[in-house]
C-alpha positions as a Python dict, from the first residue, in 0.01 Angstrom:
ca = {
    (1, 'X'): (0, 0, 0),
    (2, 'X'): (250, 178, -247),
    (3, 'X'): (588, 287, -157),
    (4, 'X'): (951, 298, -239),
    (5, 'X'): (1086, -72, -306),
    (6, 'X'): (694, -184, -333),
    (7, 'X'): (598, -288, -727),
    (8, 'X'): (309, -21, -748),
    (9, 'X'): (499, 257, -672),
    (10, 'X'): (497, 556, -938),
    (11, 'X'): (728, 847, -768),
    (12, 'X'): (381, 1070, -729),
    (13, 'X'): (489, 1190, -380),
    (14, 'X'): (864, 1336, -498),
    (15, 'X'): (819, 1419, -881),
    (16, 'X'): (1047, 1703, -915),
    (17, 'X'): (846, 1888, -1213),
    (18, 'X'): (520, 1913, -1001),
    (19, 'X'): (604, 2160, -731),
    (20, 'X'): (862, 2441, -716),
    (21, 'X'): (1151, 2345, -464),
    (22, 'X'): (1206, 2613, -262),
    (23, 'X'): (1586, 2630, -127),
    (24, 'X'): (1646, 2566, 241),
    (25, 'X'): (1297, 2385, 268),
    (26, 'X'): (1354, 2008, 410),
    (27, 'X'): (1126, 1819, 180),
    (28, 'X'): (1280, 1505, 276),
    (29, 'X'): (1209, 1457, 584),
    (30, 'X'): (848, 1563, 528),
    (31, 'X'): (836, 1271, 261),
    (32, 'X'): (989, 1071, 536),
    (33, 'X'): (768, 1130, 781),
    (34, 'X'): (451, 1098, 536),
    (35, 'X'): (601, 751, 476),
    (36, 'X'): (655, 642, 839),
    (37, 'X'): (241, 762, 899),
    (38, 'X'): (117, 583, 553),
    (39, 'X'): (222, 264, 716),
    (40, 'X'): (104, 339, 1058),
    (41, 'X'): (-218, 456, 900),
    (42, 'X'): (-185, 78, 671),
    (43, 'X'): (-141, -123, 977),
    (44, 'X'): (-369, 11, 1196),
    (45, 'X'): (-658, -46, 904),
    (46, 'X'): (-566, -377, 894),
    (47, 'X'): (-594, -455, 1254),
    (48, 'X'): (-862, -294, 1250),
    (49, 'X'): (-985, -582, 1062),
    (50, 'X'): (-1082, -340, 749),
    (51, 'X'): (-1013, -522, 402),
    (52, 'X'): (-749, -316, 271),
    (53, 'X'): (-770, -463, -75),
    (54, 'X'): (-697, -264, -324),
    (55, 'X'): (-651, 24, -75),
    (56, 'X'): (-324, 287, -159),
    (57, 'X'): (-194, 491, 62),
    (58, 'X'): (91, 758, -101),
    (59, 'X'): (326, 948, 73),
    (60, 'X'): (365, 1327, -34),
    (61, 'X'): (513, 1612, 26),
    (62, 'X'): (339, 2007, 60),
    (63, 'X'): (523, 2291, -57),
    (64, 'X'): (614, 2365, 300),
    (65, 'X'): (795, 2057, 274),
    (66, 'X'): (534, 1879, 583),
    (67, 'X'): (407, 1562, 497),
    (68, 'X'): (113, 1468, 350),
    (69, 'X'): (-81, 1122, 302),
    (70, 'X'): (-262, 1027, 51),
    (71, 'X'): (-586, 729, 123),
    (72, 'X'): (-719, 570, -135),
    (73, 'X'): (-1019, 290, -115),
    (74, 'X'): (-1323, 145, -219),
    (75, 'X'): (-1652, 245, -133),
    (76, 'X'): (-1739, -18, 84),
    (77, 'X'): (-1403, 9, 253),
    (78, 'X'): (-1487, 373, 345),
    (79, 'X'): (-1814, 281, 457),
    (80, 'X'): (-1660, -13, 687),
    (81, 'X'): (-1390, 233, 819),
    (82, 'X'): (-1692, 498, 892),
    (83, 'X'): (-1840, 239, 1054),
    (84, 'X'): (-1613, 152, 1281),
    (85, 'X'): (-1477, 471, 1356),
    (86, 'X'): (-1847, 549, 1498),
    (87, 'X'): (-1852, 240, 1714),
    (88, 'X'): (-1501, 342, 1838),
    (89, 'X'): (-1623, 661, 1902),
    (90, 'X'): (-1967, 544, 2059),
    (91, 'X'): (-1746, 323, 2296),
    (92, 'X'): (-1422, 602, 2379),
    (93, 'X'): (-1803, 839, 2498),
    (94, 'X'): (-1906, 593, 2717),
    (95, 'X'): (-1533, 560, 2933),
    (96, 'X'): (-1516, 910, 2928),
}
């Protein structure tokens, strides 16, 4: 997972020549929050038991200034996260 302090971080979420800033719009704590989810979103993957090798997950900001996350994976880890979002869902139908 890249983030701020982690080695394969490369600033893509706040680079200031990619967007125009609009004044009064709180980008930060849209970035914020988008960082807080990425490793929500990172940990439950990897309880999930899904091999998050190689997997990114990038924190970002929209020009509204919400938050926005970024996934990144391999094929087969899509495929296994598919998969077991389907037997989640097959078993949340059946307690319903």
């Amino acid at each position: 997972m890249d983030g701020i302090g982690d080695d394969g971080f490369d600033g893509e979420g706040l680079d200031p020549d990619a967007v125009l800033w609009v004044r009064g719009v709180d980008y930060l704590a849209g970035w914020r929050d988008a960082t807080r989810a990425a490793t929500e979103l990172g940990d439950a993957l990897a309880a999930a038991g899904v091999d998050t090798t190689g997997t990114k997950l990038r924190a970002a900001v929209a020009a509204d200034g919400s938050g926005v996350v970024r996934l990144e994976l391999s094929s087969a880890a899509a495929c296994e996260v598919a998969i077991r979002a389907r037997v989640a869902t097959a078993r949340w139908r059946e307690v319903s």
